[in-house]
C-alpha positions as CSV (number, residue, x, y, z in Angstrom):
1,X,0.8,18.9,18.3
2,X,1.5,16.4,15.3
3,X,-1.7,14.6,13.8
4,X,-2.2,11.5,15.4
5,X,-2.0,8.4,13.2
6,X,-2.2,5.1,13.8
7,X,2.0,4.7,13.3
8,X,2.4,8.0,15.8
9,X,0.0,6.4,18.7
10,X,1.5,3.0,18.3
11,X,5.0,4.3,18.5
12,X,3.9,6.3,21.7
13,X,2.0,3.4,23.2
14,X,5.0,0.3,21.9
15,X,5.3,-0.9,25.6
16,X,2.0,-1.0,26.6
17,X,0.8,-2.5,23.7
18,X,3.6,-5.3,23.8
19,X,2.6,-5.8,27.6
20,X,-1.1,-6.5,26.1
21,X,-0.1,-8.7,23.5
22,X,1.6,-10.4,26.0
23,X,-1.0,-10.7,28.4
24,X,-3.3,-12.1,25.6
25,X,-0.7,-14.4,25.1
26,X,-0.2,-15.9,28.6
27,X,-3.9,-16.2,29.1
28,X,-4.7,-17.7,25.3
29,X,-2.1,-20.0,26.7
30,X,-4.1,-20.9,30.1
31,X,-7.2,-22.0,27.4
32,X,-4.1,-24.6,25.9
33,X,-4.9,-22.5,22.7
34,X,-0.6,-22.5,22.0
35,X,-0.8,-21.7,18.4
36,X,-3.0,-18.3,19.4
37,X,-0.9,-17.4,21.8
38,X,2.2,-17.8,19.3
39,X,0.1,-15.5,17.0
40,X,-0.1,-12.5,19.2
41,X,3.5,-13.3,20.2
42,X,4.4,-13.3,16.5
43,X,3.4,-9.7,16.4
44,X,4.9,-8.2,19.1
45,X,8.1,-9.6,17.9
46,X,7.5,-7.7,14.8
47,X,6.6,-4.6,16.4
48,X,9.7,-4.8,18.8
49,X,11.8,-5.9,15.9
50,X,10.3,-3.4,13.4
51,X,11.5,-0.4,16.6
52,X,14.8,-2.4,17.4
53,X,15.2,-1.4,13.2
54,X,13.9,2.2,13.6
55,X,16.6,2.7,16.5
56,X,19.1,1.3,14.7
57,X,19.6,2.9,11.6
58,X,18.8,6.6,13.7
């Protein structure tokens, strides 16, 4: 098996840990904290951009 990294595992685990990031989101939201919630959104749109990228040019 490959060495785990940290770039490996997150590319295994993408969707789960957009789904948390999202969940973080939705309830940072239910606090009426918006601009923490638009954080966490701000880096799973990275991530999924950063993939949509990786995807692209393969």
């Amino acid at each position: 098996m490959a060495e785990e990294t940290v770039g490996t595992l997150a590319e295994l685990y993408l969707g789960n840990l957009l789904y948390a990031l999202e969940l973080a989101a939705l309830a940072l939201e239910r606090e009426e904290k918006p601009t923490d919630a638009g954080f966490y959104r701000g880096i799973a749109r990275k991530l999924a951009e950063a993939r949509g990228r990786e995807v692209g040019a393969g």
